[in-house]
C-alpha positions as CSV (number, residue, x, y, z in Angstrom):
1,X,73.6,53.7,-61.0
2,X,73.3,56.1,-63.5
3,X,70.1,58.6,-64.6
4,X,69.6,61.5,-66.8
5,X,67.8,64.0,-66.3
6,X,66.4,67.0,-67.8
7,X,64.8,70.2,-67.1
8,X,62.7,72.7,-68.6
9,X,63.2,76.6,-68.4
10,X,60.6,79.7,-68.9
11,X,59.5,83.0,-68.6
12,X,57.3,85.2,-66.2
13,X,55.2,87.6,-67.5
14,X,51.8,89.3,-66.3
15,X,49.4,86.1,-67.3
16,X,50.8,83.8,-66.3
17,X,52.8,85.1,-63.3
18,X,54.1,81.8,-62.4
19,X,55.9,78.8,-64.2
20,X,56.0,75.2,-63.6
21,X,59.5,73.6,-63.9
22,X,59.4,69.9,-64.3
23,X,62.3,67.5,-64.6
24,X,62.6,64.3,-66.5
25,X,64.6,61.8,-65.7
26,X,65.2,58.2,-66.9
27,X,65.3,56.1,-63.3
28,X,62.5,55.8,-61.1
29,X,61.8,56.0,-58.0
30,X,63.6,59.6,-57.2
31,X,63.4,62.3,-54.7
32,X,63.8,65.8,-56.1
33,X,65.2,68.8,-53.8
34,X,64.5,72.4,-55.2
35,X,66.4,75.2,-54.5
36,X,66.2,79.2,-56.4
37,X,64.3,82.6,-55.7
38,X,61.0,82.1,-56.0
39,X,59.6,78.5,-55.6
40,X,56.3,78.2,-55.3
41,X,53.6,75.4,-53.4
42,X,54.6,72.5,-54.9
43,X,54.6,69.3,-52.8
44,X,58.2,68.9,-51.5
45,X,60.0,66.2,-53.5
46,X,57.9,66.9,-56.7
47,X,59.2,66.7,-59.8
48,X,57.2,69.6,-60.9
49,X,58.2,73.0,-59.0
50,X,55.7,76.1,-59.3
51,X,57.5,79.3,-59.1
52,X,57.2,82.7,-59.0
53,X,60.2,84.8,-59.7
54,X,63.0,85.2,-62.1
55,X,66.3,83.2,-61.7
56,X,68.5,80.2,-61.7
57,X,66.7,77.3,-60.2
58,X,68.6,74.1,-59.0
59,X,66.8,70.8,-58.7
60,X,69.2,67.8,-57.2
61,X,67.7,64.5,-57.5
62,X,69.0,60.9,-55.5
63,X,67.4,57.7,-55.4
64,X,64.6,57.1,-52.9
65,X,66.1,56.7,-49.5
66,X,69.7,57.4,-50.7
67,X,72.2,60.2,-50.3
68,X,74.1,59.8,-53.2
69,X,73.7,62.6,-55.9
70,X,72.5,61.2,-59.1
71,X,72.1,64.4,-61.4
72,X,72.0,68.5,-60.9
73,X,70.0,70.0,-63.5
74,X,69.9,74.2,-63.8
75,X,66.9,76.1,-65.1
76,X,67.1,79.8,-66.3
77,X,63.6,81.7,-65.4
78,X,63.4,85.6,-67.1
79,X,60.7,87.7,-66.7
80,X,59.5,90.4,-69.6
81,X,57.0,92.3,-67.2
82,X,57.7,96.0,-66.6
């Protein structure tokens, strides 16, 4: 099985001090594992990640109760506060 998948990127500044991240993806049902500097709250497995520092975020996704590695998406977060 194949998916695609597709993740957005942002930037931090002083309002708002945190971004949402949220991948799309053509196969349903996934499970989403979130790795980077500064995630946030989000429920574990989301496929929305709140977070709260610059830097490369990594989002791995697999097919409900499988191992197997469907897609790795990347997202760049900057920050323009001083």
């Amino acid at each position: 099985v194949s998916t695609q998948a597709s993740v957005n990127s942002g930037t931090i500044s002083c309002n708002p001090s945190t971004v949402n991240l949220a991948v799309t993806a053509t196969l349903s049902p996934l499970d989403y594992y979130w790795s980077g500097p500064g995630i946030g709250t989000s429920v574990p497995g989301s496929s929305v990640m709140n977070v709260n520092a610059p830097g490369i975020y990594t989002c791995t996704i697999t097919q409900d109760n499988c191992d197997y590695k469907l897609a790795t998406v990347v997202s760049t977060v900057v920050s323009n506060t001083t």
